[in-house]
C-alpha beads as a LAMMPS data file, in Angstrom:
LAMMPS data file: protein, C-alpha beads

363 atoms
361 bonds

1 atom types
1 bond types

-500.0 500.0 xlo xhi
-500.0 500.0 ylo yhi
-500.0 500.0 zlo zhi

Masses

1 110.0

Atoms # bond

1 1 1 -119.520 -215.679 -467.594
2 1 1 -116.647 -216.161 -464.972
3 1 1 -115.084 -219.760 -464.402
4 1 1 -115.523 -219.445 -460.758
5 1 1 -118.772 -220.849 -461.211
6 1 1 -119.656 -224.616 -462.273
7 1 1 -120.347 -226.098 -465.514
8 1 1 -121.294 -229.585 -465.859
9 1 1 -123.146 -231.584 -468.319
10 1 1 -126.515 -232.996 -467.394
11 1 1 -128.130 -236.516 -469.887
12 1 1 -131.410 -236.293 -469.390
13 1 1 -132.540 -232.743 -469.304
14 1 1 -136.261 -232.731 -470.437
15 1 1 -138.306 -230.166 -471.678
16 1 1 -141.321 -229.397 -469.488
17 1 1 -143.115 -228.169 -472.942
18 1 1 -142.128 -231.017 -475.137
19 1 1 -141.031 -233.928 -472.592
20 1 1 -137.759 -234.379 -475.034
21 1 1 -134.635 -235.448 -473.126
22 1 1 -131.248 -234.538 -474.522
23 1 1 -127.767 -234.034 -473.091
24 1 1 -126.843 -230.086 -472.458
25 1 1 -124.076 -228.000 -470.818
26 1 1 -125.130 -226.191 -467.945
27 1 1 -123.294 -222.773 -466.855
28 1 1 -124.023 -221.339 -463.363
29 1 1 -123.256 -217.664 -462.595
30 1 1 -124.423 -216.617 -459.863
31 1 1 -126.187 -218.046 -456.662
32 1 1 -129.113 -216.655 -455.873
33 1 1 -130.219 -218.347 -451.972
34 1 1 -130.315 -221.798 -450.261
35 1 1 -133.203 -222.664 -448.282
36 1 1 -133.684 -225.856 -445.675
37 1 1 -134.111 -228.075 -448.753
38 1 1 -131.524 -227.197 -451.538
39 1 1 -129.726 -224.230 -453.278
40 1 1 -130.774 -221.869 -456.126
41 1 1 -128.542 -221.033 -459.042
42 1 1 -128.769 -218.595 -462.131
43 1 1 -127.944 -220.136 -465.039
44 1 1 -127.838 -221.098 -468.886
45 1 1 -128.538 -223.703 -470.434
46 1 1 -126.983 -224.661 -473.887
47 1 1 -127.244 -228.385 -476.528
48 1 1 -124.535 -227.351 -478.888
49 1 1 -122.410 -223.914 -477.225
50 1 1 -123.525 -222.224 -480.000
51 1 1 -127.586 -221.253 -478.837
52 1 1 -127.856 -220.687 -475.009
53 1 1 -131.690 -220.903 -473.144
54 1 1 -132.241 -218.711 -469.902
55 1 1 -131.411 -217.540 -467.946
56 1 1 -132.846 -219.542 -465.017
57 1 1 -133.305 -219.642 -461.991
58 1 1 -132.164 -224.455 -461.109
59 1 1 -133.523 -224.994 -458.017
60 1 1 -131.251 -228.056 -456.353
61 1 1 -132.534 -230.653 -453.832
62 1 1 -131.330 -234.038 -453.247
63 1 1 -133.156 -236.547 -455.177
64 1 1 -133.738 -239.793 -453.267
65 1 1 -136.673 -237.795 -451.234
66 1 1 -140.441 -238.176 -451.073
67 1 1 -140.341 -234.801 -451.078
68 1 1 -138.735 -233.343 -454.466
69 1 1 -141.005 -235.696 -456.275
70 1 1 -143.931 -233.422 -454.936
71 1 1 -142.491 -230.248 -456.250
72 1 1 -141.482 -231.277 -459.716
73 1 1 -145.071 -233.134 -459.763
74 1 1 -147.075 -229.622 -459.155
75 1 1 -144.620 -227.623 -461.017
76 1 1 -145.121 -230.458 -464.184
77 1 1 -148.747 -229.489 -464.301
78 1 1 -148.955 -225.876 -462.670
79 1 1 -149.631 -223.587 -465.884
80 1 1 -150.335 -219.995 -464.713
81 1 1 -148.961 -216.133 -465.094
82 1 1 -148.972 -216.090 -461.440
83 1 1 -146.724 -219.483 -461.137
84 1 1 -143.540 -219.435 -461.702
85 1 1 -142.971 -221.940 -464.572
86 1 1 -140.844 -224.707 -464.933
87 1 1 -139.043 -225.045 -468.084
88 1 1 -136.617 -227.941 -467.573
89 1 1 -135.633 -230.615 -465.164
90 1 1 -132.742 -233.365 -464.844
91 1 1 -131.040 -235.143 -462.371
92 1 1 -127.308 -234.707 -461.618
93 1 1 -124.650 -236.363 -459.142
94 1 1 -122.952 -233.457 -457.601
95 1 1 -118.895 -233.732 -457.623
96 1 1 -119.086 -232.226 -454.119
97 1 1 -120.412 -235.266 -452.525
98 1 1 -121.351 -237.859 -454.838
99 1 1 -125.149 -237.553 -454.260
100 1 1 -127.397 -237.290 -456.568
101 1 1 -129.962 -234.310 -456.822
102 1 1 -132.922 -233.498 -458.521
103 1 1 -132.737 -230.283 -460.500
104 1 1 -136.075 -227.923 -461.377
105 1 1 -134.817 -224.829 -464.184
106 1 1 -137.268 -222.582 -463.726
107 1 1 -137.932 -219.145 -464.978
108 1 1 -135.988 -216.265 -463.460
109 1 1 -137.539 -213.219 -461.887
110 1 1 -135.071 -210.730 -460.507
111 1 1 -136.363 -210.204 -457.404
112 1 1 -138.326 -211.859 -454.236
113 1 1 -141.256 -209.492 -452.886
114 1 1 -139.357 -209.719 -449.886
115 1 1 -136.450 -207.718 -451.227
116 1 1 -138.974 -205.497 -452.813
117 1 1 -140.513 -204.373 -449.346
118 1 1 -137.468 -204.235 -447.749
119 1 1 -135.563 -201.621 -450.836
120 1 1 -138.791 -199.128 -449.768
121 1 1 -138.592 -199.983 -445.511
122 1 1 -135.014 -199.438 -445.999
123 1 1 -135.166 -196.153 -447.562
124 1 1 -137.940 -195.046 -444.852
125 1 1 -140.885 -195.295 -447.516
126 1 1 -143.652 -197.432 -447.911
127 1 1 -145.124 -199.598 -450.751
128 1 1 -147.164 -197.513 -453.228
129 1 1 -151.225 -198.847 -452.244
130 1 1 -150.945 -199.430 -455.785
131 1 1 -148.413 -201.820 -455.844
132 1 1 -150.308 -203.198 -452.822
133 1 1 -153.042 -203.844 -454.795
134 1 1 -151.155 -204.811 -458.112
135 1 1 -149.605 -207.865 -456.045
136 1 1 -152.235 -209.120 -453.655
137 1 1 -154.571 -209.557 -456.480
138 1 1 -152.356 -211.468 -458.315
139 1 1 -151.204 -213.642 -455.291
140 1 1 -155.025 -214.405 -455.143
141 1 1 -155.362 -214.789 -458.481
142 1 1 -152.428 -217.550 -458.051
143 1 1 -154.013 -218.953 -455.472
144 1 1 -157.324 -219.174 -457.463
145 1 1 -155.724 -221.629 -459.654
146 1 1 -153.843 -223.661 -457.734
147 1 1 -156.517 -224.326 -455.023
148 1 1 -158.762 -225.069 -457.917
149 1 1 -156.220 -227.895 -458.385
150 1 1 -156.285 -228.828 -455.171
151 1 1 -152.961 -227.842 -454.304
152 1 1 -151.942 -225.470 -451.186
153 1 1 -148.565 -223.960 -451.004
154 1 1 -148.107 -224.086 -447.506
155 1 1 -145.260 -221.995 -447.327
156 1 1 -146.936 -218.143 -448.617
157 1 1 -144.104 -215.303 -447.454
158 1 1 -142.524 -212.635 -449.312
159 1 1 -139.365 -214.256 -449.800
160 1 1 -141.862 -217.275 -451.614
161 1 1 -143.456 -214.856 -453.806
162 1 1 -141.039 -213.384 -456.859
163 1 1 -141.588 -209.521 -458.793
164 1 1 -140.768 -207.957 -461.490
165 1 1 -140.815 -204.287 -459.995
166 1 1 -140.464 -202.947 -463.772
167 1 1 -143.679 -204.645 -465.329
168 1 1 -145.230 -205.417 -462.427
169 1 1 -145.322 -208.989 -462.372
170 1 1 -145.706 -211.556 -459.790
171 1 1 -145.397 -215.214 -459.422
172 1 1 -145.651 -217.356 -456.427
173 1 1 -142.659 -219.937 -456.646
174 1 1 -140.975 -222.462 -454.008
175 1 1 -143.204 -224.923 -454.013
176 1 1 -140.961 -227.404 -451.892
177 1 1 -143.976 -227.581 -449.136
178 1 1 -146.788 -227.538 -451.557
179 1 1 -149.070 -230.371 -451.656
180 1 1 -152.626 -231.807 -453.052
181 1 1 -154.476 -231.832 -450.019
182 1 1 -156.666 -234.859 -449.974
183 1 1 -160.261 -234.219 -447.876
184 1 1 -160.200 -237.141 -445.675
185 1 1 -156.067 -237.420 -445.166
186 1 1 -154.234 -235.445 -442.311
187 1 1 -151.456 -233.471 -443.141
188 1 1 -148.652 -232.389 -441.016
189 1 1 -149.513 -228.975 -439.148
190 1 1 -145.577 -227.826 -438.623
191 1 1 -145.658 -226.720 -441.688
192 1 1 -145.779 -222.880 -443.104
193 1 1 -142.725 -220.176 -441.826
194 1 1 -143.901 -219.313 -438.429
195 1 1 -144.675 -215.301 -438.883
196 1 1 -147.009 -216.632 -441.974
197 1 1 -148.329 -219.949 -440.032
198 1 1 -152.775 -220.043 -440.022
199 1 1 -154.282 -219.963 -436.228
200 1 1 -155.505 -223.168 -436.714
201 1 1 -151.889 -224.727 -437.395
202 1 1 -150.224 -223.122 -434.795
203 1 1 -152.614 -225.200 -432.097
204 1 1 -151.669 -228.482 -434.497
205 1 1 -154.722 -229.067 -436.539
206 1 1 -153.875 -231.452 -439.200
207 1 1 -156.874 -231.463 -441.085
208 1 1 -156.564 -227.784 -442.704
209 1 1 -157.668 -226.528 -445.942
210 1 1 -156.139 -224.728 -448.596
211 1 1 -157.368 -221.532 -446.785
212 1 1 -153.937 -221.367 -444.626
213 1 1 -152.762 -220.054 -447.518
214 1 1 -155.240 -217.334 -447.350
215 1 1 -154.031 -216.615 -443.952
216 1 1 -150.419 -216.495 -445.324
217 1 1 -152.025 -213.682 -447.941
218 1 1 -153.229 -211.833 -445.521
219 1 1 -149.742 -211.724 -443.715
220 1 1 -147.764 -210.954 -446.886
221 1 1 -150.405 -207.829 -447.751
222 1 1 -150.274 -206.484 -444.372
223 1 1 -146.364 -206.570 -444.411
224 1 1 -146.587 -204.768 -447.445
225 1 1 -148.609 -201.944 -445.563
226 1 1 -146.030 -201.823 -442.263
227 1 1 -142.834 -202.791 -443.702
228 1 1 -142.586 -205.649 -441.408
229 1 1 -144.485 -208.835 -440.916
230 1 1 -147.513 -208.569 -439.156
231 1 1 -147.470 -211.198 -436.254
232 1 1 -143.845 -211.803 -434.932
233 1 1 -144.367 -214.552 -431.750
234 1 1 -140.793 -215.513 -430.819
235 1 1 -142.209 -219.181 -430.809
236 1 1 -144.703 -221.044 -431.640
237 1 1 -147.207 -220.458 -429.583
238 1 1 -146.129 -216.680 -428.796
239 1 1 -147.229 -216.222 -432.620
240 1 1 -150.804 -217.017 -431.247
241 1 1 -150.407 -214.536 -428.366
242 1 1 -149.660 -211.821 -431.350
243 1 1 -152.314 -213.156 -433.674
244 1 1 -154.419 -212.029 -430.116
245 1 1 -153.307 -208.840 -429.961
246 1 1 -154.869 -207.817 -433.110
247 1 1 -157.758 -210.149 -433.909
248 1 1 -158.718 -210.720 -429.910
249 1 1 -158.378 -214.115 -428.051
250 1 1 -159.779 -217.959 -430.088
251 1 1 -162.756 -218.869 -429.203
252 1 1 -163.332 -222.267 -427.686
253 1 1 -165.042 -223.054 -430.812
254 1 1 -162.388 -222.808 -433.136
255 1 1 -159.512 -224.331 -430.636
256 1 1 -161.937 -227.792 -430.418
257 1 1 -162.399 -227.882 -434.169
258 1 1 -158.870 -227.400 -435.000
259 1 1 -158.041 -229.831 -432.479
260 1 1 -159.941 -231.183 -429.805
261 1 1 -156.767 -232.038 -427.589
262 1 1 -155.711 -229.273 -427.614
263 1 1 -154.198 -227.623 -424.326
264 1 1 -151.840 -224.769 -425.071
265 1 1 -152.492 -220.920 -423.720
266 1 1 -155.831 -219.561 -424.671
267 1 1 -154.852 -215.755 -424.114
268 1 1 -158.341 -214.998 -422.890
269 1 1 -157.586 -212.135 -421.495
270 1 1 -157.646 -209.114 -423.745
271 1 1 -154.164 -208.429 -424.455
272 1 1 -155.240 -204.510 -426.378
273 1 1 -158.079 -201.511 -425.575
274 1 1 -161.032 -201.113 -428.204
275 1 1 -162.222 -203.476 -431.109
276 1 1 -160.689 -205.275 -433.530
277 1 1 -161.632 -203.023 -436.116
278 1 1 -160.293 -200.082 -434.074
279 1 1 -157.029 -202.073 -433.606
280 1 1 -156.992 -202.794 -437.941
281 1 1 -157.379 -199.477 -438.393
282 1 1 -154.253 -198.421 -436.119
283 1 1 -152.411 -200.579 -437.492
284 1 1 -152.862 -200.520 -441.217
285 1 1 -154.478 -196.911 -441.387
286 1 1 -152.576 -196.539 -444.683
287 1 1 -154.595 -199.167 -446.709
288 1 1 -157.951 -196.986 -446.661
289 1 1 -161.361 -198.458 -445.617
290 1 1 -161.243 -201.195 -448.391
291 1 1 -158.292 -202.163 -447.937
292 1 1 -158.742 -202.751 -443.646
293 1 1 -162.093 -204.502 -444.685
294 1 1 -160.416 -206.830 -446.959
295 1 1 -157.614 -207.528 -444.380
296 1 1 -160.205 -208.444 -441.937
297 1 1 -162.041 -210.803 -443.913
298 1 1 -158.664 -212.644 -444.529
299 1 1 -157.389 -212.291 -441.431
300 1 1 -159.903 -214.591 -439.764
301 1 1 -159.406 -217.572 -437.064
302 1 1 -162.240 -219.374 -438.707
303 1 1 -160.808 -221.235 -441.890
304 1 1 -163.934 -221.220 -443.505
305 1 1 -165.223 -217.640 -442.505
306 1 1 -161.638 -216.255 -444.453
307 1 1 -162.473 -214.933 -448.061
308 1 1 -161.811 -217.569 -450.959
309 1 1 -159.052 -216.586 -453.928
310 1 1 -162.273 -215.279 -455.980
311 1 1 -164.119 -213.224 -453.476
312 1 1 -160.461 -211.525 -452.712
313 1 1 -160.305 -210.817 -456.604
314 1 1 -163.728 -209.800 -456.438
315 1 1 -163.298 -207.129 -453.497
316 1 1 -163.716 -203.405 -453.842
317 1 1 -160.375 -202.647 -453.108
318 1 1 -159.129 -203.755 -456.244
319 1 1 -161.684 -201.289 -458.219
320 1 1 -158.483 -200.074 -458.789
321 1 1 -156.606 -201.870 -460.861
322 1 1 -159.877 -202.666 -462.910
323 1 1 -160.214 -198.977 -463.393
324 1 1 -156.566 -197.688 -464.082
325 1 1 -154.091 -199.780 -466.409
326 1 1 -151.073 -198.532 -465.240
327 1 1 -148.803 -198.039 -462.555
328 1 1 -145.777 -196.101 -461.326
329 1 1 -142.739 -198.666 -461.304
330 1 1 -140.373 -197.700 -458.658
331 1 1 -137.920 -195.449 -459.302
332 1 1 -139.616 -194.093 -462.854
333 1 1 -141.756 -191.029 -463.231
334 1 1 -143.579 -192.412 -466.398
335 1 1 -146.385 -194.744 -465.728
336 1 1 -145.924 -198.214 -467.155
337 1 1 -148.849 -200.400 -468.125
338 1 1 -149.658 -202.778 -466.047
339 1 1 -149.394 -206.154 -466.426
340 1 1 -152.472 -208.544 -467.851
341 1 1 -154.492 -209.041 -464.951
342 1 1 -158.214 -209.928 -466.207
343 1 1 -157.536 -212.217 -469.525
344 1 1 -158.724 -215.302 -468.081
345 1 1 -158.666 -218.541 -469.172
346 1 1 -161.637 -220.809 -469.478
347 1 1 -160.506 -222.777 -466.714
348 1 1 -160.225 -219.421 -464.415
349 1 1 -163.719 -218.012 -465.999
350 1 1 -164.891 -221.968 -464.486
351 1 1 -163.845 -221.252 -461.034
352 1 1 -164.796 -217.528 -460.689
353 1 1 -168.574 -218.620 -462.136
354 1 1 -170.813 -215.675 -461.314
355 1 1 -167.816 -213.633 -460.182
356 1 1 -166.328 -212.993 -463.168
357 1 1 -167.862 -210.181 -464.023
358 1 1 -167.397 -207.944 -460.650
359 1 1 -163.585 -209.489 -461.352
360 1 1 -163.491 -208.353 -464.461
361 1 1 -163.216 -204.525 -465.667
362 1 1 -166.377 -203.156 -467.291
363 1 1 -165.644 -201.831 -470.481

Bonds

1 1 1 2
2 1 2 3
3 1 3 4
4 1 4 5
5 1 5 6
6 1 6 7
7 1 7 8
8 1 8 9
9 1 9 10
10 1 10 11
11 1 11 12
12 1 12 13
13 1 13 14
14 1 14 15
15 1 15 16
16 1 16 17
17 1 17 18
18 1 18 19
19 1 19 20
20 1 20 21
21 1 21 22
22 1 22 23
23 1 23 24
24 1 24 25
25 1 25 26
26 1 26 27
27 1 27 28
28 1 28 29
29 1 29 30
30 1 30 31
31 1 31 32
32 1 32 33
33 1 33 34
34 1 34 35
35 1 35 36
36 1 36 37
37 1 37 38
38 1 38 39
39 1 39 40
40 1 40 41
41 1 41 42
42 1 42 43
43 1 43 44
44 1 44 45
45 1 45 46
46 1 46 47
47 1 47 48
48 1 48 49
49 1 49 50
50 1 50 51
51 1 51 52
52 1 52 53
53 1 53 54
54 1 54 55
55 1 55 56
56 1 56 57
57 1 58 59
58 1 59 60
59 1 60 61
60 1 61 62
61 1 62 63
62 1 63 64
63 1 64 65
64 1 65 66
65 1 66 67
66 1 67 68
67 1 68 69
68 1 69 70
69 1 70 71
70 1 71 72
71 1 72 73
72 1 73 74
73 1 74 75
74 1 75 76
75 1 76 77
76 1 77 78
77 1 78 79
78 1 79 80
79 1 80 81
80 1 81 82
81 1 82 83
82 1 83 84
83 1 84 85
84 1 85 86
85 1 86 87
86 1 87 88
87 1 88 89
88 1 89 90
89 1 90 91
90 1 91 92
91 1 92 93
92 1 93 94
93 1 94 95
94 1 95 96
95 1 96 97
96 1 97 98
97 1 98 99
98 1 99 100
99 1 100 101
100 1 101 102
101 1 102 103
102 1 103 104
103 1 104 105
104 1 105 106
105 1 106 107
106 1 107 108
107 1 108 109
108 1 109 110
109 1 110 111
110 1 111 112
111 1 112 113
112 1 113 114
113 1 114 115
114 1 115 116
115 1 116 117
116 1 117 118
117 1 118 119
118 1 119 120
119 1 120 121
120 1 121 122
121 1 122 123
122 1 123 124
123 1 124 125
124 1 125 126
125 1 126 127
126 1 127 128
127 1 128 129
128 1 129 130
129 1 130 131
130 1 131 132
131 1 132 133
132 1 133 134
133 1 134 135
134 1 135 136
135 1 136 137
136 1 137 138
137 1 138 139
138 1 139 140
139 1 140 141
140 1 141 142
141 1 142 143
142 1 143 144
143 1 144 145
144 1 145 146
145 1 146 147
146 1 147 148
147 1 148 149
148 1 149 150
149 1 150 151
150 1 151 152
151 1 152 153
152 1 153 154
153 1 154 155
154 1 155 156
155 1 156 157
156 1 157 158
157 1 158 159
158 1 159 160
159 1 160 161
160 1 161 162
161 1 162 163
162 1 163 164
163 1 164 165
164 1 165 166
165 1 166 167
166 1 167 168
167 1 168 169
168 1 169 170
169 1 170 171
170 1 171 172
171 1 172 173
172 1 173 174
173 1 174 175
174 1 175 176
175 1 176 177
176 1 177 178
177 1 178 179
178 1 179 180
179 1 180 181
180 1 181 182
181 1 182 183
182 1 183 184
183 1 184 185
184 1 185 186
185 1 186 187
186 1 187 188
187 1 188 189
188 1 189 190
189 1 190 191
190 1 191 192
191 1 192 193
192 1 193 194
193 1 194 195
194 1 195 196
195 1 196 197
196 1 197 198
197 1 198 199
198 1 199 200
199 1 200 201
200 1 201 202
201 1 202 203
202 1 203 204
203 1 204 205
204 1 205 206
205 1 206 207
206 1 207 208
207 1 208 209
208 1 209 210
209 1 210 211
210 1 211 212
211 1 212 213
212 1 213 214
213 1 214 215
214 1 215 216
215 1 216 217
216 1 217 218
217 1 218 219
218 1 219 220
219 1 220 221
220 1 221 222
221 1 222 223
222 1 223 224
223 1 224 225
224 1 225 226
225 1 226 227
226 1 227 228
227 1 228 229
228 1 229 230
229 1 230 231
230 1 231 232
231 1 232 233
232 1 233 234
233 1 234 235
234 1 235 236
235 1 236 237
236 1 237 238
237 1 238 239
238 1 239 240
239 1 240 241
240 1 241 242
241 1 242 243
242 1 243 244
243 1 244 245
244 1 245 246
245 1 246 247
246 1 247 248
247 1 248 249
248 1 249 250
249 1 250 251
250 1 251 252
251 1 252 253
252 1 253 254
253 1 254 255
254 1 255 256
255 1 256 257
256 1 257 258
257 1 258 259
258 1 259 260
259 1 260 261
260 1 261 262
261 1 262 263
262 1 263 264
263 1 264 265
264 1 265 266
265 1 266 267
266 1 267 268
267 1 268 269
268 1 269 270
269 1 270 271
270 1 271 272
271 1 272 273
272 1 273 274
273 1 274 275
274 1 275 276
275 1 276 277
276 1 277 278
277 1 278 279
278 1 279 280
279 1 280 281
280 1 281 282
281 1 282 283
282 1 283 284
283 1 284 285
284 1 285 286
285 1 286 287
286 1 287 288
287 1 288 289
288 1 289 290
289 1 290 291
290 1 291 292
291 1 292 293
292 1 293 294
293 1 294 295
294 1 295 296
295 1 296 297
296 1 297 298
297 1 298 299
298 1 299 300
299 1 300 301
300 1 301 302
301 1 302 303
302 1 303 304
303 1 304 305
304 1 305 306
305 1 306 307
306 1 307 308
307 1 308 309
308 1 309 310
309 1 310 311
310 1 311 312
311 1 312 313
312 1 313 314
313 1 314 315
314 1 315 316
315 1 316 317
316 1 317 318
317 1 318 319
318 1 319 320
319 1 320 321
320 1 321 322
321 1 322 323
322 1 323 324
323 1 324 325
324 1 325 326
325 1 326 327
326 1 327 328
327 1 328 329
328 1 329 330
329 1 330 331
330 1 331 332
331 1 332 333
332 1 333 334
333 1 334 335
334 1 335 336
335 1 336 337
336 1 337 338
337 1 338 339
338 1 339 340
339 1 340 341
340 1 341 342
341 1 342 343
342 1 343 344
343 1 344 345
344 1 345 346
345 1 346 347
346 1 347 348
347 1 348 349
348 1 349 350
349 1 350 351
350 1 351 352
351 1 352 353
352 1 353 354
353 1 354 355
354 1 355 356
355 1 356 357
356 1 357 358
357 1 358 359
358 1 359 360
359 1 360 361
360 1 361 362
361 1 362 363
């Protein structure tokens, strides 16, 4: 481990398992990205120098905010394969500039989906459908759990959503916009990375559902299929004019439920030749006829009229994955096993009710 990077030592680190504080050393290495609200670090963590714990990934973000209490609230009780997990967290005044910041260690994937797509786009191929499959199913399947909670992300992109391309494995992770939607309490609708922002926030509804995360699904599949991300407005409301393009204009409907005032372009007039399905099937010809059918179900103005987590589990283009247990990891020519994707807990077996068993393989 190279001196260039810090070490410090933190008081109150505290278990996430146990809820023990103690004092440790903490040794960063390497930086791994900054977003608007903090940096992210690699490192270990050690109580005596002798036995080091990591490595992982210490998310940074000042601490006198409303909103780092909401993250390290849903990461304290998110407990899920398909959420990243936190394993520590502490507080720490940075020498920098003498503020103090809030610090989540979680666990440490080694690479975003993001990067994944782009280390296939870049070489001029395109995602295996396998892999398609292998890590929309367990987005949903994150999403399945989480909603159950309550809580929406708000903030579903590749870059949000963090692989192991060698097992397989994917966890959702930043949850820095996440929060427990409440049914009667307005929320903020400028939320969500614009290229993954629902229909209905992009004309300012502030009474959305967890299902603009199912919109944000949607996005991050279909990128998966193209390479690039599927709706790419240059502003705001150019990213409705896109959403058009493929899905056909809003209808008045929608616009006065998601907000009555509003008074924004309407695109009425067809922007594209032939129907939408014509148009899905142009565009993501590659993902066969279950895979177009599922994106269209997702891929919905309605809110409500978008497939839940467990209907998206439960779809025939995931036959799949409950047929085959392995995959091709890239860059191998041995198939690996996949990972775990149908041991569900009793909570999950809860919220899939008579699902389940079109979820789960038949023996």
């Amino acid at each position: 481990m190279s001196a260039k990077y810090d070490q410090f030592i933190a008081n109150d680190v505290t278990s996430n398992r146990s809820n023990v504080a103690r004092q440790m050393l903490i040794k960063e290495y390497k930086k791994l990205g900054h977003g608007a609200f903090g940096t992210v670090v690699q490192a270990y963590l050690t109580p005596d120098n002798h036995k080091w714990y990591g490595p992982f990934a210490i998310k940074k973000v000042p601490a006198q905010t409303e909103y780092k209490s909401r993250e390290l609230e849903i990461l304290r009780v998110a407990d899920h394969p398909n959420v990243v997990k936190l394993e520590y967290f502490f507080t720490h005044v940075s020498p920098s500039d003498n503020k103090l910041y809030q610090h989540l260690a979680m666990e440490c994937l080694p690479e975003t989906l993001q990067l994944e797509i782009h280390r296939y786009t870049s070489n001029k191929f395109e995602l295996p459908l396998k892999h398609v499959k292998l890590y929309t199913y367990q987005i949903a399947r994150g999403m399945l759990y989480l909603h159950a909670l309550g809580i929406c992300h708000r903030d579903i992109k590749p870059s949000n959503v963090l692989v192991d391309p060698n097992t397989g494995v994917l966890k959702i992770c930043d949850f820095g916009s996440a929060k427990k939607l409440e049914p009667t309490q307005p929320s903020i609708s400028y939320i969500c990375s614009r290229f993954y922002r629902a229909p209905e926030l992009i004309v300012g509804c502030t009474q959305y559902t967890t299902q603009i995360d199912i919109w944000g699904l949607g996005c991050v599949m279909g990128e998966m299929l193209i390479g690039k991300a599927v709706f790419q407005g240059q502003e705001p409301l150019l990213q409705l004019r896109e959403i058009s393009k493929l899905l056909g204009p809003p209808d008045k409907k929608f616009l006065f439920f998601s907000n009555p005032s509003y008074d924004g372009p309407l695109f009425s007039k067809p922007l594209f030749t032939g129907t939408p399905a014509q148009r899905f099937e142009k565009h993501f010809g590659n993902a066969g006829p279950e895979g177009i059918d599922l994106l269209m179900k997702v891929l919905v103005y309605e809110p409500e009229s978008r497939l839940s987590p467990r209907r998206i589990m439960a779809h025939s283009f995931f036959d799949d994955l409950r047929k085959e247990r392995y995959f091709f990891p890239r860059g191998h020519t041995q198939p690996k096993y996949m990972p775990s994707l149908f041991e569900f807990s009793q909570f999950e077996l809860q919220i899939l009710g008579e699902l389940a068993s079109q979820v789960t393989p038949q023996e």
